[in-house]
C-alpha positions in Angstrom: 197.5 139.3 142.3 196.6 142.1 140.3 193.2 142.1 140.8 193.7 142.0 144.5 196.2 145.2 144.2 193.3 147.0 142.3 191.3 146.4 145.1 193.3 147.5 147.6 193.5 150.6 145.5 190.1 151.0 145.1 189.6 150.5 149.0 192.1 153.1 150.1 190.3 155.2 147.3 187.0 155.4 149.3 188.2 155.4 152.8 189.9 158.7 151.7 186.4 159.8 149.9 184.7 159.0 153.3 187.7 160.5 155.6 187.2 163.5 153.0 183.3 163.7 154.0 183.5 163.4 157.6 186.1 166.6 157.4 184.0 168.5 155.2 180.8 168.4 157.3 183.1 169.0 160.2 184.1 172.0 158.9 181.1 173.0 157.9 179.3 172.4 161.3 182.4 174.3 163.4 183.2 170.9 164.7 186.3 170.1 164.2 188.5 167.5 165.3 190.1 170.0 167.9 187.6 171.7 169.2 185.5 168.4 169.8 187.3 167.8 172.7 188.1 171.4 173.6 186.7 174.8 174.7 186.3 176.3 171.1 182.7 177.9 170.9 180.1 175.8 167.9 176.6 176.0 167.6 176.7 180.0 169.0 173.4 181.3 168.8 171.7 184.9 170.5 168.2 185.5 171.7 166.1 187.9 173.8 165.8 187.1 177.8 165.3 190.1 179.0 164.3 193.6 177.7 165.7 193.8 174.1 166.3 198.1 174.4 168.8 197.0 177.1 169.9 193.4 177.0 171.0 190.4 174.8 171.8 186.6 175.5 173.8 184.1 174.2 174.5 180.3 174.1 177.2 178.3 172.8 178.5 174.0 173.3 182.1 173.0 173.9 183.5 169.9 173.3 185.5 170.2 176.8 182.8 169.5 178.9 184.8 171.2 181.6 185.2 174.1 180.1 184.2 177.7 181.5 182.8 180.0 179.4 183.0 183.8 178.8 181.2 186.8 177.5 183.1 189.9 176.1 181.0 192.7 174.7 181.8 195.9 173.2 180.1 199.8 171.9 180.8 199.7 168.3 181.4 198.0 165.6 185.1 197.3 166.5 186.5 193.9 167.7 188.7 195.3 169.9 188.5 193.9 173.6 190.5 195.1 175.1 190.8 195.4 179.3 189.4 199.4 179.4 186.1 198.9 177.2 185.3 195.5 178.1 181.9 194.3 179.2 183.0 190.9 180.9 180.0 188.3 181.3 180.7 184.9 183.5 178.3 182.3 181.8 176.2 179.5 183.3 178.2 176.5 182.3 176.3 172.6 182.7 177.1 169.6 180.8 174.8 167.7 178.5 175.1 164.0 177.5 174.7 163.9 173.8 175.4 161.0 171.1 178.6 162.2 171.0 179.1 162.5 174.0 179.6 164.7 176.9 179.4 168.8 175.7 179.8 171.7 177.6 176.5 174.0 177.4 177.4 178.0 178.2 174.6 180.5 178.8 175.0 184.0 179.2 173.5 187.5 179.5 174.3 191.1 179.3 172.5 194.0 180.3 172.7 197.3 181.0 173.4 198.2 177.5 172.0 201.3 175.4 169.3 201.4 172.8 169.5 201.3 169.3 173.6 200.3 169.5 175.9 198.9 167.8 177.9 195.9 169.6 180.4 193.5 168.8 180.8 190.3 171.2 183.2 187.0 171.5 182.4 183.9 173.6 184.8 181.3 174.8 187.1 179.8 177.6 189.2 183.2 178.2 192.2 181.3 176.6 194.0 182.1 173.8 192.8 180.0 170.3 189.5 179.5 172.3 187.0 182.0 170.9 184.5 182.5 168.6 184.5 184.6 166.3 183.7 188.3 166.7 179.9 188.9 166.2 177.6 192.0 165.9 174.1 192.4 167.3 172.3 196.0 167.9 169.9 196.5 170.2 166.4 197.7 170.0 165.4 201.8 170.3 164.3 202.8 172.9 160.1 204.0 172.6 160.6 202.4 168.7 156.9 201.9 167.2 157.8 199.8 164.5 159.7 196.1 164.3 160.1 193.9 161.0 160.9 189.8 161.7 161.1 187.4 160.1 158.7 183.7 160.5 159.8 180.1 159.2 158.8 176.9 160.4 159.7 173.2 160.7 163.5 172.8 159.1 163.4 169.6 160.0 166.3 168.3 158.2 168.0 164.8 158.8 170.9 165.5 155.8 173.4 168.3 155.8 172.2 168.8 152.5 168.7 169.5 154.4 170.3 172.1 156.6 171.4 173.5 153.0 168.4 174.2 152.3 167.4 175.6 155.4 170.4 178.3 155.4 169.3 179.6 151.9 166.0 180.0 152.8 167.3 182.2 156.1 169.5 184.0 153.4 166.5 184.7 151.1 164.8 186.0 154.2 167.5 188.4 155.2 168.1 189.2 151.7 163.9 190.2 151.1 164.0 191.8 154.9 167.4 193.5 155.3 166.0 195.2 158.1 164.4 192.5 160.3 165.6 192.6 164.0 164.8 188.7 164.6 164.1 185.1 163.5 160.8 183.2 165.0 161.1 179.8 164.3 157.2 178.0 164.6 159.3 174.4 166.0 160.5 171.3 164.8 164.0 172.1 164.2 166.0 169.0 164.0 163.8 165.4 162.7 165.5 163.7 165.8 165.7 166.2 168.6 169.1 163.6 170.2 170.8 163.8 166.5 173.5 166.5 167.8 175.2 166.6 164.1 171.7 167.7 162.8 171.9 170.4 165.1 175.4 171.7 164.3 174.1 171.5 160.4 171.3 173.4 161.8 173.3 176.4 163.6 176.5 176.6 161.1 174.2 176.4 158.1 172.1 180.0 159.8 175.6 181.3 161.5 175.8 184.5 159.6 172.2 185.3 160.5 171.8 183.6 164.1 175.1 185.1 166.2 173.9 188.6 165.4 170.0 188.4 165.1 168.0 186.8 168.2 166.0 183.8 166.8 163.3 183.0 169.1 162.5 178.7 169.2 158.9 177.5 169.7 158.8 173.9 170.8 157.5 171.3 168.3 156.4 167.6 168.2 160.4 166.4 166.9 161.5 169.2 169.8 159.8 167.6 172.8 159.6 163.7 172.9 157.4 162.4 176.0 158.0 165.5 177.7 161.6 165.7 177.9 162.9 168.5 175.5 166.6 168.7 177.3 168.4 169.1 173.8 166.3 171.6 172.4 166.5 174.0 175.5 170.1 173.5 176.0 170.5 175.8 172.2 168.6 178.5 173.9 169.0 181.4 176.4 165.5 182.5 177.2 163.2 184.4 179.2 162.4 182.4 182.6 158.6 183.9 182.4 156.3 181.3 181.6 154.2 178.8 184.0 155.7 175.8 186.8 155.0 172.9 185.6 155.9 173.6 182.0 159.9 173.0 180.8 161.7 176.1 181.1 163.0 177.4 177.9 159.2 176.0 176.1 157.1 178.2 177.6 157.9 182.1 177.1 156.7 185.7 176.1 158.9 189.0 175.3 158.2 192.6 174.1 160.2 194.3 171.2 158.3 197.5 170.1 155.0 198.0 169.8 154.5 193.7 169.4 154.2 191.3 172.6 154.8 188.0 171.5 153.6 185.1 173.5 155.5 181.5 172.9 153.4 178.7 173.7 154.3 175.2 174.0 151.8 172.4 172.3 153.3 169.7 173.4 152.8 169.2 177.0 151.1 171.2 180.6 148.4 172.9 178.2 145.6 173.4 181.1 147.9 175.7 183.3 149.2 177.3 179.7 145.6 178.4 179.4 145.8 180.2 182.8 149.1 180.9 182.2 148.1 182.8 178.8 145.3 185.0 180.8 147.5 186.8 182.9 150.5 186.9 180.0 148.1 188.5 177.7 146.2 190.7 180.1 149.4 191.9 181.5 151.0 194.0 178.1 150.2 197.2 177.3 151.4 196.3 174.0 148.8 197.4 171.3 150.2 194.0 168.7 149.3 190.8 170.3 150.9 187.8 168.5 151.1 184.0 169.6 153.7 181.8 168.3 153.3 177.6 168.6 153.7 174.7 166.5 150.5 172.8 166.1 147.7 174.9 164.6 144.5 175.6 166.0 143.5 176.4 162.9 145.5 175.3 159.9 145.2 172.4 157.1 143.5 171.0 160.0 142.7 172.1 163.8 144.3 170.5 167.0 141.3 170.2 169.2 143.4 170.2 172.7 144.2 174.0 172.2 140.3 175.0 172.5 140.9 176.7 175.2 143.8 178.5 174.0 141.3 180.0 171.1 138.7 181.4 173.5 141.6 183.6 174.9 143.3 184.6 171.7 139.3 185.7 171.7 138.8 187.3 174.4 142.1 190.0 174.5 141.8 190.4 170.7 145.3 188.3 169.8 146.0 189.6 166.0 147.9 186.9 164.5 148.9 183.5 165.3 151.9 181.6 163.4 152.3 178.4 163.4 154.1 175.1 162.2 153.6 171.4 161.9 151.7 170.9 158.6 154.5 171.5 156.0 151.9 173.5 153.8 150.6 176.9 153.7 147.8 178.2 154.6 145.8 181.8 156.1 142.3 182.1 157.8 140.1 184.5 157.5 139.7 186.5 160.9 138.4 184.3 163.0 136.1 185.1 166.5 134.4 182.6 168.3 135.3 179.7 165.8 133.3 181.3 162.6 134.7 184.2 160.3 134.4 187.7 161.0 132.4 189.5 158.0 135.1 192.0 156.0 134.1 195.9 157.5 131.3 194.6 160.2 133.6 195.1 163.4 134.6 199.1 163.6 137.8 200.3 165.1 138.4 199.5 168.5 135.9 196.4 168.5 136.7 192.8 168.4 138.3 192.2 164.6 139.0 188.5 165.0 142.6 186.3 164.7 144.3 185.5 162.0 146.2 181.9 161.4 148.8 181.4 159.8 151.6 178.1 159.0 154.2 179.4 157.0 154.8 176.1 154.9 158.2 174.8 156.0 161.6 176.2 155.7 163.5 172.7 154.7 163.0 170.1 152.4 159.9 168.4 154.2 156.5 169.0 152.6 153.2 167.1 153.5 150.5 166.7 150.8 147.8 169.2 151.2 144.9 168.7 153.6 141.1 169.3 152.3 139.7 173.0 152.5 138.3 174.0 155.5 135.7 176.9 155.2 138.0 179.0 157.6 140.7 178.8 154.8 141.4 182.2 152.8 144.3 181.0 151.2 145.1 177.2 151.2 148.1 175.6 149.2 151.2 173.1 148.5 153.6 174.8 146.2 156.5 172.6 147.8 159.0 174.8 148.2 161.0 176.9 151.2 158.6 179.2 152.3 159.4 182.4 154.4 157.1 185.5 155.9 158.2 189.0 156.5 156.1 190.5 159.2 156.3 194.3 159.5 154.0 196.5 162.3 154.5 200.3 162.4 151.7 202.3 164.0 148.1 200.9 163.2 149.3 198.5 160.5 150.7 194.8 160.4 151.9 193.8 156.4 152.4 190.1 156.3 154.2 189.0 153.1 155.4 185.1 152.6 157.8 184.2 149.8 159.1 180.7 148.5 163.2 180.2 148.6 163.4 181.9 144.9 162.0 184.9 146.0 158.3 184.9 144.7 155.9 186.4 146.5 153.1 183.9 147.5 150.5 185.9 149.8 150.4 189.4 151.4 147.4 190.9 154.0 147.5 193.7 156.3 145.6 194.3 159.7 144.8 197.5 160.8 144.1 198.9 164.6 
């Protein structure tokens, strides 16, 4: 008898340990028991869609997947809405079927703003107890000839504890580059692209960083799954300027400074991307050209389907291209026509080459490293977080990677 009452003690003691756990990552994702099931904003995240001097875009889930949704901006650094400043935003509300479920999915954009200020935004229902929190973002000066980001790759986490990881690497990032005006993540967010509590570990673990600062997605291999990428899109409110045939929301290119950056999407449609890529890069004025995608042309090893891709990085002189998928780090030398460029042979104004990069990984995933290639400057595993700070002002781009406890791993400039 009292063996069975210690037991029953020891059962109730670990259904309250597990009860306990559950809450915790609850709270810690926004998802909450009350707003699973109602129009409370989670997973709130802000991107570029149209120009970034003028405009800014948001997405957010609700549990009710009824729900409307809401934007309220406004000027200045006060969270004040009230009904004679207001900027009032109706979003694009559709429902997505996740493994939890039916969520609400709420896209929205304002424009018409002025450069280089200071806003404060909510999102939510309209109803009382059903907003986010009050957020900041500024936008971008007007005629600005300089821009600092910020490059990870591949978080990739299964664990919250993963997503851990991932939010002190962002923190690192932010902490080395104060002054970075947005996130490009090189893919492969999420291990199981349908594992919705991954992506709520993903979004609450970067909150402080990801309602304010746009972080731009590029679609990887554990993103898109036989073509169908429906939960990765549904996080993000981007531009609609890429090629038919290609998912909307995989496929994408935007301006912010003197930089055009061109998103492209390895996974699926690569022949029209090629096309596609032509007229995207022949079509900015932009004097930095850098791609964004997952799998590397040229990285601990090449991805042969993106040839084509490379002769046109080639042919309108494309400075840098980051990229994901390997979970090591590595750089090229410049790179035209497949072999290196020689250091000082190209002058000014002449073809200088491309260089590679993968920017390790930003979770807890690391792959073992791959033999050196002979298009390999730098080449190495160091298993840890790794971040890049990319800053272009005038005829300069400084590249600087670090690891999560803030060593510096690899710097290079390019110069115009």
């Amino acid at each position: 008898m009292k063996d069975l009452k210690t037991i029953l003690i020891i059962g109730i003691i670990i259904v309250v340990l597990i009860v306990a756990a559950v809450a915790l990552e609850w709270l810690k994702s926004g998802r909450t028991a009350e707003n699973l099931s109602s129009g409370i904003p989670y997973d709130v995240v802000t991107t570029f869609k149209g120009e970034a001097e003028t405009s800014r875009a948001f997405t957010w889930y609700t549990g009710d997947s009824g729900a409307a949704g809401v934007l309220q901006v406004v000027k200045g650094g006060k969270a004040t809405f009230d009904e004679g400043s207001v900027i009032k935003v109706e979003a694009d509300n559709t429902v997505i079927k996740t493994d939890k479920g039916r969520r609400g999915v709420h896209k929205a954009e304002v424009s018409g703003l002025e450069a280089g200020t200071l806003y404060t935004y909510r999102v939510g229902t309209g109803n009382k107890g059903e907003w986010s929190a009050a957020a900041q973002f500024m936008t971008a000066e007007a005629d600005n000839g300089s821009v600092t980001f910020i490059n990870v790759t591949d978080s990739q986490g299964v664990t919250a504890g993963d997503f851990e990881i991932w939010g002190k690497t962002l923190n690192k990032a932010f902490e080395t580059f104060p002054e970075a005006q947005f996130i490009v993540h090189n893919g492969d967010f999420t291990e199981t692209p349908g594992d919705s509590a991954a992506w709520d570990s993903l979004f609450s673990n970067a909150a402080r960083w990801v309602t304010g600062i746009p972080l731009m997605p590029v679609t990887g291999n554990h993103d898109e799954v036989d073509e169908q990428a429906a939960e990765f899109t549904s996080h993000f409110n981007l531009p609609d300027n890429g090629v038919k045939g290609s998912i909307a929301g995989t496929l994408y290119s935007f301006d912010y400074g003197p930089v055009h950056v061109t998103v492209l999407n390895t996974e699926s449609n690569l022949k029209k991307q090629a096309e596609w890529l032509k007229k995207d890069l022949a079509g900015t004025a932009k004097p930095w050209k850098i791609v964004a995608m997952h799998r590397p042309a040229y990285g601990g090893n090449t991805y042969k389907k993106v040839e084509d891709w490379t002769g046109v990085f080639d042919k309108y002189q494309v400075d840098l291209v980051l990229q994901g998928h390997n979970h090591e780090y590595s750089r090229s030398y410049p790179l035209l026509n497949g072999a290196i460029v020689p250091e000082g042979e190209n002058p000014v104004g002449a073809a200088r080459g491309t260089v590679y990069v993968v920017t390790n990984a930003s979770g807890s995933k690391f792959n073992e490293k791959k033999e050196d290639q002979f298009y390999h400057k730098v080449h190495f595993q160091n298993n840890q977080p790794v971040f890049a700070g990319i800053t272009v002002s005038g005829r300069t781009l400084s590249f600087e990677a670090y690891d999560i406890g803030g060593n510096k791993l690899d710097e290079f400039v390019l110069t115009h």
